[in-house]
PALUM-983081 format. One record per atom (N, C-alpha, C): x, y, z. Coordinates in steps of 0.2 Angstrom, whole numbers, plus 5000, padded with zeros to 4 digits. Each point is the difference from the previous one (the first is absolute). Layout:
// residues N
XYZ ...
END
This chain:
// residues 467
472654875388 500549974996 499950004992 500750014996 499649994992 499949964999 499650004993 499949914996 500749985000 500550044999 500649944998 500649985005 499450025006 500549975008 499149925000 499850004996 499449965000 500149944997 499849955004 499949924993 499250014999 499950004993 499249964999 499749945000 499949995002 499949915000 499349994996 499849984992 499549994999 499849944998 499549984998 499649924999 500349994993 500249964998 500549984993 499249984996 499450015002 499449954996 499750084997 499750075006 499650034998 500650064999 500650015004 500450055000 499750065004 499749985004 499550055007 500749995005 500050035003 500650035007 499549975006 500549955001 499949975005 500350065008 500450004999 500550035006 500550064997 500450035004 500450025001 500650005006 500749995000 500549995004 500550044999 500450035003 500650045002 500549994999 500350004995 500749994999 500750025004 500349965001 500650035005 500650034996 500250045002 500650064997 500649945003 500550054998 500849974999 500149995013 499750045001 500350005007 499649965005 499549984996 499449945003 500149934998 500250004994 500649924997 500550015008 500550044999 500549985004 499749985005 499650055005 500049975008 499749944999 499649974995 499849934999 500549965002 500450014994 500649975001 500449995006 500050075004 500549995006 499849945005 499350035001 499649985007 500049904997 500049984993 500049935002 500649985000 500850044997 500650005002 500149995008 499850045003 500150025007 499849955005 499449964997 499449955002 500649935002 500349984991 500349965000 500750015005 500350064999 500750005004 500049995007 499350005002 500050005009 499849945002 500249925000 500049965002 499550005006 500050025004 499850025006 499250014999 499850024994 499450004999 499749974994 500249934998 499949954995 499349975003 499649984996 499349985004 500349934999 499949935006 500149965000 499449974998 500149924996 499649974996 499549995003 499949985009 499250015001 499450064998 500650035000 499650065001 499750024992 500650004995 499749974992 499549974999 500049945004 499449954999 499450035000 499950025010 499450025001 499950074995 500150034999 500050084993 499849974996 500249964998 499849954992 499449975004 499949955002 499449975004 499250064999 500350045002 499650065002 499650024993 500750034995 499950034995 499549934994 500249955002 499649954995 499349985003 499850025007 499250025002 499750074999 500450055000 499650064998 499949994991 500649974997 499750014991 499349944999 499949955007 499549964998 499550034999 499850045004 499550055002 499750074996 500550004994 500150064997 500049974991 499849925001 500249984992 499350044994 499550005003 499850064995 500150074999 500350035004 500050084998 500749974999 500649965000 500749994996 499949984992 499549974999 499749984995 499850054995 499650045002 499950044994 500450075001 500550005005 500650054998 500349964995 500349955001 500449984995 499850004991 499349985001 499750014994 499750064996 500050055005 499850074998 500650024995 500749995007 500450044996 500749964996 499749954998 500449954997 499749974994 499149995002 499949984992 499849944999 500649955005 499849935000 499349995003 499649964995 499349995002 499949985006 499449995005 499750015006 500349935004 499749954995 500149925003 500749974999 500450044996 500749984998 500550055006 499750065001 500250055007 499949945005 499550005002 499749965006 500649955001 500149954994 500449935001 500650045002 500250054998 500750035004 500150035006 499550035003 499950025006 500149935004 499849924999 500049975004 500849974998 500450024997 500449974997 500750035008 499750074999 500550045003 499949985006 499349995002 499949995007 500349935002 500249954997 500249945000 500650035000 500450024995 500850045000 500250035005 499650035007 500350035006 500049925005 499649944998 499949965004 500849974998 500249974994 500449994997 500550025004 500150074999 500850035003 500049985006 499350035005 500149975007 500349955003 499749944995 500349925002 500850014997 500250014995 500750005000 500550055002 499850055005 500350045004 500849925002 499349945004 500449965005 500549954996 499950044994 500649944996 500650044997 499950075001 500950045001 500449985005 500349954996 500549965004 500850004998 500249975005 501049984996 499949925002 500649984998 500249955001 500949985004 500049955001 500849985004 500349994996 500950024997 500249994996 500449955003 500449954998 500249945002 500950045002 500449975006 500650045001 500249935003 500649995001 500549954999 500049974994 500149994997 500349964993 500450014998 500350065003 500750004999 500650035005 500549995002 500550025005 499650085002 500150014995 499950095004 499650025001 499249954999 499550015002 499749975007 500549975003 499949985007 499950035005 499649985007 499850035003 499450094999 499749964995 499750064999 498949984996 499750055002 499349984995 499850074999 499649994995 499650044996 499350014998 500050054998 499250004997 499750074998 499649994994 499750065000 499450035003 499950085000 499250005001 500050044993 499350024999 499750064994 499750055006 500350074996 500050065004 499650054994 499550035002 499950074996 500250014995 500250004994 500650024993 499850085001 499450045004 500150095001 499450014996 500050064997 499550044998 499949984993 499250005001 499949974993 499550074995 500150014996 499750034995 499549954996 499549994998 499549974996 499650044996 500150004994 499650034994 499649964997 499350034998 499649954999 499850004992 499249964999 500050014995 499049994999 499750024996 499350035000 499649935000 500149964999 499649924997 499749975004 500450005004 499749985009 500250055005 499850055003 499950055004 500150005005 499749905005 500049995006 500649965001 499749954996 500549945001 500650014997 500550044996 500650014997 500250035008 499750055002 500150045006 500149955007 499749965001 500149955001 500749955001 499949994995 500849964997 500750055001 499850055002 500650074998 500050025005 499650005006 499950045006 500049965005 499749975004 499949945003 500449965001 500249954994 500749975001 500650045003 500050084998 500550035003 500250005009 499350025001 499850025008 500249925004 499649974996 499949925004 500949964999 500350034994 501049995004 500350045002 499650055005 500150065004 500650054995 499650024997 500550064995 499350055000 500450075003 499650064995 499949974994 499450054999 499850014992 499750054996 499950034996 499950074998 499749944992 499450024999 499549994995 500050054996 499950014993 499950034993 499549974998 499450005001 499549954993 500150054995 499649964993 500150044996 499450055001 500250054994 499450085003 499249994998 500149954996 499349984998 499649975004 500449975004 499349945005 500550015009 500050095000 500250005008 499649985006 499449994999 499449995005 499949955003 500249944998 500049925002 500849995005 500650064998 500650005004 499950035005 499550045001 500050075005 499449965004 499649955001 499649955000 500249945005 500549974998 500549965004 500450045004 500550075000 500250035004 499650015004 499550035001 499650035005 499849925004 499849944997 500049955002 500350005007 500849974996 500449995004 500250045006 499950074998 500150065006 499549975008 499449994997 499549995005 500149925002 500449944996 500249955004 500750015004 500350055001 500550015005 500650024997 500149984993 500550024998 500550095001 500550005004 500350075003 500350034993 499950065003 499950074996 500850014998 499949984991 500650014996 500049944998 499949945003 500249954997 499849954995 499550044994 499649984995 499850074998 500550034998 499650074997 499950004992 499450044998 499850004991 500250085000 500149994992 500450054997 499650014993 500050075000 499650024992 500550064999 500249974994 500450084998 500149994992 500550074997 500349974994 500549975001 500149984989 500549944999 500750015002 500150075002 500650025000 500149965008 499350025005 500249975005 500049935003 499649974994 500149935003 500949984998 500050024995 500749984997 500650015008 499750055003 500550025006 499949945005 499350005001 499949945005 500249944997 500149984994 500449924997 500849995003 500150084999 500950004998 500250035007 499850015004 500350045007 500649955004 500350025001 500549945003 499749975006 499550045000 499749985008 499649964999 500049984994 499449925000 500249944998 499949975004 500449924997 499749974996 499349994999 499749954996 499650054997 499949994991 499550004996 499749974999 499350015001 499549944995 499650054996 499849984993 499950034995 499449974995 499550035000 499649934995 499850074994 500249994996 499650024993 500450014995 500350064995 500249994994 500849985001 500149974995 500749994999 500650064999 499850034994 500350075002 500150035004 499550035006 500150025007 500349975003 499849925001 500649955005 500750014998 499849964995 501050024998 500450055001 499850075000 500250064999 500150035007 499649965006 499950015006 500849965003 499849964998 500649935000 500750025000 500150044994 500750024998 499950065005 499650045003 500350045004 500149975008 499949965002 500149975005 500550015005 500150035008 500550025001 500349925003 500950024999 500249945002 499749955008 500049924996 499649965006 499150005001 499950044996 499250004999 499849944997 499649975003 499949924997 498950034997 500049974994 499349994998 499749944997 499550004999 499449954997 499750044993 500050034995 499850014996 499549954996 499250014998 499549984998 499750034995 500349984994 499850014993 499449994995 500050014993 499449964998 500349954995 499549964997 500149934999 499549984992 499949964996 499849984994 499749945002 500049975004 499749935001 499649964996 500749954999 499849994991 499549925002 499749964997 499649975002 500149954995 500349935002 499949944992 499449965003 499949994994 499449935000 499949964995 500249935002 500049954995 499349994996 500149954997 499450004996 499549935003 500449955005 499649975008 499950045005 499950065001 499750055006 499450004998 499550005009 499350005000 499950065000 499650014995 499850064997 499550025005 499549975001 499550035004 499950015007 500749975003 500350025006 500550054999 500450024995 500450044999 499750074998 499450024996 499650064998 499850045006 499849995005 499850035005 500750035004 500649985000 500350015004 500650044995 500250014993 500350024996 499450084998 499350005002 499750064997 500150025009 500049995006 500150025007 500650054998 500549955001 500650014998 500350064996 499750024995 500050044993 499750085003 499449995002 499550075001 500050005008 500449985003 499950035009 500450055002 499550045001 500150085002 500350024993 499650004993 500250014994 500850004998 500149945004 501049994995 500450035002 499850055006 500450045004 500349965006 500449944998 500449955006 500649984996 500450035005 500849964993 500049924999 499649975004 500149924996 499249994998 499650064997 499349964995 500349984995 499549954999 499949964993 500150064996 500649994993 500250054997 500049974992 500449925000 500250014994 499949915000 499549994996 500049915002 500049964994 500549975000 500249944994 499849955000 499849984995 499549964999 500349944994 499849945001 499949934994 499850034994 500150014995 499550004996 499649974999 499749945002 499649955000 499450035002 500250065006 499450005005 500250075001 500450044996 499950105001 499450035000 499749994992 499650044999 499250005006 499949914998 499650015006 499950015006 500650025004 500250035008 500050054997 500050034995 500150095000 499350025001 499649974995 499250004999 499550005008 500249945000 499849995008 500150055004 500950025002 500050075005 499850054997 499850014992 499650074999 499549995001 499649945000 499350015000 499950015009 500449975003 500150025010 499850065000 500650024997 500250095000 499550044999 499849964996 499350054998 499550025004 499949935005 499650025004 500150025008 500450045001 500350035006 499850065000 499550045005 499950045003 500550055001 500250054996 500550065000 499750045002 500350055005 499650065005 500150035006 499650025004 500050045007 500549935004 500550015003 500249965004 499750015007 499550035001 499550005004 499649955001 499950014994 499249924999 500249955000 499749975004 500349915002 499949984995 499750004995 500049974995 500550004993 500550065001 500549994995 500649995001 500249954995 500749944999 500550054997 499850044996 500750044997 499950085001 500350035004 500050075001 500550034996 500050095001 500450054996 500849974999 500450034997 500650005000 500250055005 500850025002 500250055007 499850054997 500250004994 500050104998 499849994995 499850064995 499649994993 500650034996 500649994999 500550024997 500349904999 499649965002 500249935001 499349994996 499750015001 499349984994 500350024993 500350055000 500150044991 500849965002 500449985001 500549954999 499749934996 499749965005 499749954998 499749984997 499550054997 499750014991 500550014995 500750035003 500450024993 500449944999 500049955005 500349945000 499749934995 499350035006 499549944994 500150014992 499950074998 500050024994 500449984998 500750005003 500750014994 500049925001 499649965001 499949945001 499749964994 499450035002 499649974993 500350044993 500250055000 500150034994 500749964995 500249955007 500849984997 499749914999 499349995000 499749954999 499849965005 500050025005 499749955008 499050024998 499849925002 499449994999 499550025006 499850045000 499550045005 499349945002 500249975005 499549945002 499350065005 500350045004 499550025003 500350085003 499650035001 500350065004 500250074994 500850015002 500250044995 499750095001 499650045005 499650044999 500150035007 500050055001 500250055008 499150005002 499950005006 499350025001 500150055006 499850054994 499950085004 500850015001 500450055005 500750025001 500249975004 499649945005 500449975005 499949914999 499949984995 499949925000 500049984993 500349945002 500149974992 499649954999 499949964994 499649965000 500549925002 499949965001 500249915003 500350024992 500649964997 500149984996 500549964996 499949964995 500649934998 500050004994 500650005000 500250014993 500349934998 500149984995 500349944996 500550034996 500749965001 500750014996 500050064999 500250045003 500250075000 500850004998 500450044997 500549994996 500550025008 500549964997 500549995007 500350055000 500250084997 500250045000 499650065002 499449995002 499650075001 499949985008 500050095004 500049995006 499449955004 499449964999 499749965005 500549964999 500449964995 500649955000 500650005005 500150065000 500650015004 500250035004 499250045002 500250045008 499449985004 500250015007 499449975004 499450064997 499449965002 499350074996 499850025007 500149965003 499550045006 499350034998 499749964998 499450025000 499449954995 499449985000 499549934999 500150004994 500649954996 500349984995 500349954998 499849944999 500149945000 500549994992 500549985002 500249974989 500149945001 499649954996 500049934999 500449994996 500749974998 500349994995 500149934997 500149964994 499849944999 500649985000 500149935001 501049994999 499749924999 500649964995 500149954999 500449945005 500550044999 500549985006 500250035003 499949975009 499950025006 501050025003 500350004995 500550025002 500150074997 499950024998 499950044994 499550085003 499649945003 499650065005 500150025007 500549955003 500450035007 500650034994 500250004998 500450064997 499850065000 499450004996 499850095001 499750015003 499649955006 499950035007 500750035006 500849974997 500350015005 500350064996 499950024994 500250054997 500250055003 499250045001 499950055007 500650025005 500250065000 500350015008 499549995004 499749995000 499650015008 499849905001 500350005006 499749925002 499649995007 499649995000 499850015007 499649945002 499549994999 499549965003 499849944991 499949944998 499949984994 499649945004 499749984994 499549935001 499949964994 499949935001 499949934994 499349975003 499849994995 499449975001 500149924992 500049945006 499949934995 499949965006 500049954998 499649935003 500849964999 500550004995 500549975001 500750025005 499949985007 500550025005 500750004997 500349954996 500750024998 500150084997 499449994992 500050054997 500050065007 499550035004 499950055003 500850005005 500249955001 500650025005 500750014996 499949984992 500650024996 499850094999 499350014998 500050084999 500250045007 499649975007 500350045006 500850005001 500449964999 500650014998 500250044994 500050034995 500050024994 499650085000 499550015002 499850085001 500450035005 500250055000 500450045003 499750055004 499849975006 499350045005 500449995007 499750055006 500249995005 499649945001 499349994998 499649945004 499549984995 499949944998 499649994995 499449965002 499450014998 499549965002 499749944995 500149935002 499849964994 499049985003 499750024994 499250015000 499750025006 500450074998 499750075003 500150064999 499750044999 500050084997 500850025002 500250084999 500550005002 500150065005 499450015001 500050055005 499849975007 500149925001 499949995005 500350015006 500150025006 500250025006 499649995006 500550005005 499849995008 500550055003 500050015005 500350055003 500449985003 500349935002 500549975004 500549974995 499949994992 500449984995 500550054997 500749985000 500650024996 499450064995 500050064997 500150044997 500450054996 500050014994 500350054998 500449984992 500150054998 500350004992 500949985000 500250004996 500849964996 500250064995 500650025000 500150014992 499750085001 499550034995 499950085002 499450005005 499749934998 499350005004 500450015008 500650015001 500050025009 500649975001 500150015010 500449975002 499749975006 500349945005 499849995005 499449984998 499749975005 499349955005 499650055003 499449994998 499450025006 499749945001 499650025003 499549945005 500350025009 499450015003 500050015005 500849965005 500149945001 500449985003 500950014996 499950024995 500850014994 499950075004 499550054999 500150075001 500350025006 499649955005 500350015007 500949975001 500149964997 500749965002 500650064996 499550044995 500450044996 500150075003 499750005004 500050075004 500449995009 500249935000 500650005005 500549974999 500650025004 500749954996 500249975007 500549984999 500549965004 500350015005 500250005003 500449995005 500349935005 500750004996 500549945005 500350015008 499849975004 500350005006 500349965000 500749995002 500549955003 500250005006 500049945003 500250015010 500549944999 500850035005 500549955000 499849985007 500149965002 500049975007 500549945000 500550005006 500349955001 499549925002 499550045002 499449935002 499849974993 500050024993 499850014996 500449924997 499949944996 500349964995 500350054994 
END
């Protein structure tokens, strides 16, 4: 096979070639395609939900059993440090547990029939059926547990599913497939897919797929979106600024630890890290001091070694990005608290900046990557305006000790979910998810994805026995 029927899967830390994988041509998409098409059209062989369950069941004791060798796949080829991987492996294995339990709650309800003349004699009621094949593209940041939320939900509301993770971290997808294969899951009915852009784009838009789920750049979703064949329903999951206010009565020394977590977890490579945080000026400078003096001391490195808190960035084209960032930053007057410096071609250093000018890109594009901008504001109205500035609204947080104050900002930021005195990347796997506005469309979280992946169906029954 040549190299360019070949994926390379390398370590985003040392750039050593972990793997190699096979790429699928234009005629290996389709029979993809057909066999979960053909899965779905045959009634006759729909897996009924015990049967979900015990798979699921199964598949969430073999990952128990596998949580280290899942753990330093995900971190090999992902990046995310060892003990931060680990917390996601158990995340996911909790996420099949999740799905499992709300298999039993895809349900209908009885629509009410008599209340009017022409509705006599008759009752109603829905169930939720399969919404068909699903397509899920993924994205590099979480390797298991995205895959998870994308894959799993599909099977456990009895839909084929055809998986794309991104090409960077295929071995945590290829992982949980083989998983699921050996917990009983039948042949076709969860397949992964590596191909080119050209071919995913076919797997997005084929008439034969009902549902998109999509997590990564906006550009791509969108552009996926607008090809859509007619009746193709999606959830698109975009990136986010997560802008963060803090009064000038917020505990500080319960707030530093969870705004530096926040900030540098899996080096800012999460659409709702700590991004952009406005501050009192009563109390900016000092929280900025504080998270760089944090910052400083964080362990950046081998995401191998249990010992380090901030590993590589995904590719070193995202190092030299983020330096030209930082730069055009300070250079436009933002005050360089800590960081600021590439280490070596795959890591950047923790870094916070203070009032960086509202016109240079860490202000107004998400950075994706371990870069904090403190900015000072007077008036807190004034800083929910240029935190809602942003097209991207996704996940936001306030941090005060005054519940009115904090419930007036939670109504006034313009966020799917806000957290008051709490970072902004916080999540559970059973909680509404996902972006507003460019940051996305649609809800994840395990129980929205699966309700999103069946639709309706109304029966009505006339009977003369009937009121």
């Amino acid at each position: 096979m040549s190299d360019d029927k070949k994926l390379k899967i390398t370590s985003p830390y040392d750039q050593s070639l972990i793997s190699e994988l096979p790429l699928m041509d234009e005629a290996e998409v389709e029979k993809t395609i057909q066999k979960a098409h053909a899965l779905f059209q045959d009634q006759s062989g729909w897996i009924p939900p015990y049967k979900r369950i015990a798979i699921l069941e199964k598949a969430r004791q073999l990952m128990e059993g596998k949580v280290e060798e899942l753990t330093k796949t995900a971190a090999r080829e992902g990046g995310k440090p060892y003990k931060d991987s680990k917390v996601e492996v158990m995340r996911a294995i909790n996420g099949v547990k999740i799905a499992t339990e709300e298999i039993s709650h895809l349900k209908g309800e009885q629509v009410p029939m008599g209340l009017t003349a022409a509705s006599v004699n008759r009752i109603a009621f829905t169930i939720r059926e399969p919404i068909g094949v699903v397509t899920s593209i993924s994205a590099f940041n979480h390797p298991l547990n995205l895959i998870v939320h994308q894959t799993v939900t599909a099977f456990a509301a009895g839909c084929p599913v055809i998986i794309k993770p991104a090409s960077t971290t295929p071995l945590s997808c290829q992982a949980l497939v083989d998983i699921l294969k050996e917990a009983g899951v039948p042949e076709g009915w969860v397949q992964m897919v590596l191909c080119t852009n050209e071919q995913t784009e076919k797997l997005a838009t084929d008439p034969r797929v009902n549902f998109l789920s999509f997590i990564g750049s906006g550009k791509i979703g969108w552009y996926l979106k607008s090809k859509l064949a007619p009746g193709t329903r999606c959830a698109l999951e975009h990136g986010g600024a997560a802008p963060v206010i803090v009064e000038h009565d917020a505990d500080l020394e319960d707030m530093l630890p969870l705004l530096v977590k926040g900030g540098f977890y899996h080096a800012g490579q999460v659409c709702v890290s700590v991004q952009k945080v406005f501050v009192h000026e009563k109390i900016a400078r000092k929280l900025a001091q504080d998270m760089a003096t944090a910052a400083k001391k964080l362990k950046v490195g081998d995401p191998l070694d249990e010992a380090t808190e901030v590993g590589p960035l995904i590719r070193t084209g995202e190092v030299d990005r983020v330096e030209e960032w930082v730069k055009e930053a300070v250079d436009g007057g933002a005050e360089l608290l800590c960081g600021g410096k590439r280490i070596g071609d795959t890591c950047f250093e923790p870094t916070v900046l203070l009032n960086p000018p509202h016109d240079v890109r860490v202000s107004k594009e998400e950075i994706f990557g371990p870069v904090v901008c403190v900015y000072s504001y007077a008036d807190r109205e004034k800083a929910i305006e240029l935190a809602n500035s942003l097209e991207y609204h996704f996940q936001a947080a306030v941090f005060t000790k005054d519940i009115d104050l904090a419930l007036d900002t939670v109504q006034k930021l313009n966020a799917t979910a806000v957290m008051v005195n709490d970072h902004t990347a916080f999540r559970v796997d059973w909680m509404p998810f996902g972006g507003r506005d460019a940051s996305g469309e649609g809800l994840g979280g395990i129980p929205h994805s699966m309700h999103d992946m069946t639709r309706e169906k109304l029966m009505v029954f006339r009977s003369k026995m009937l009121p």
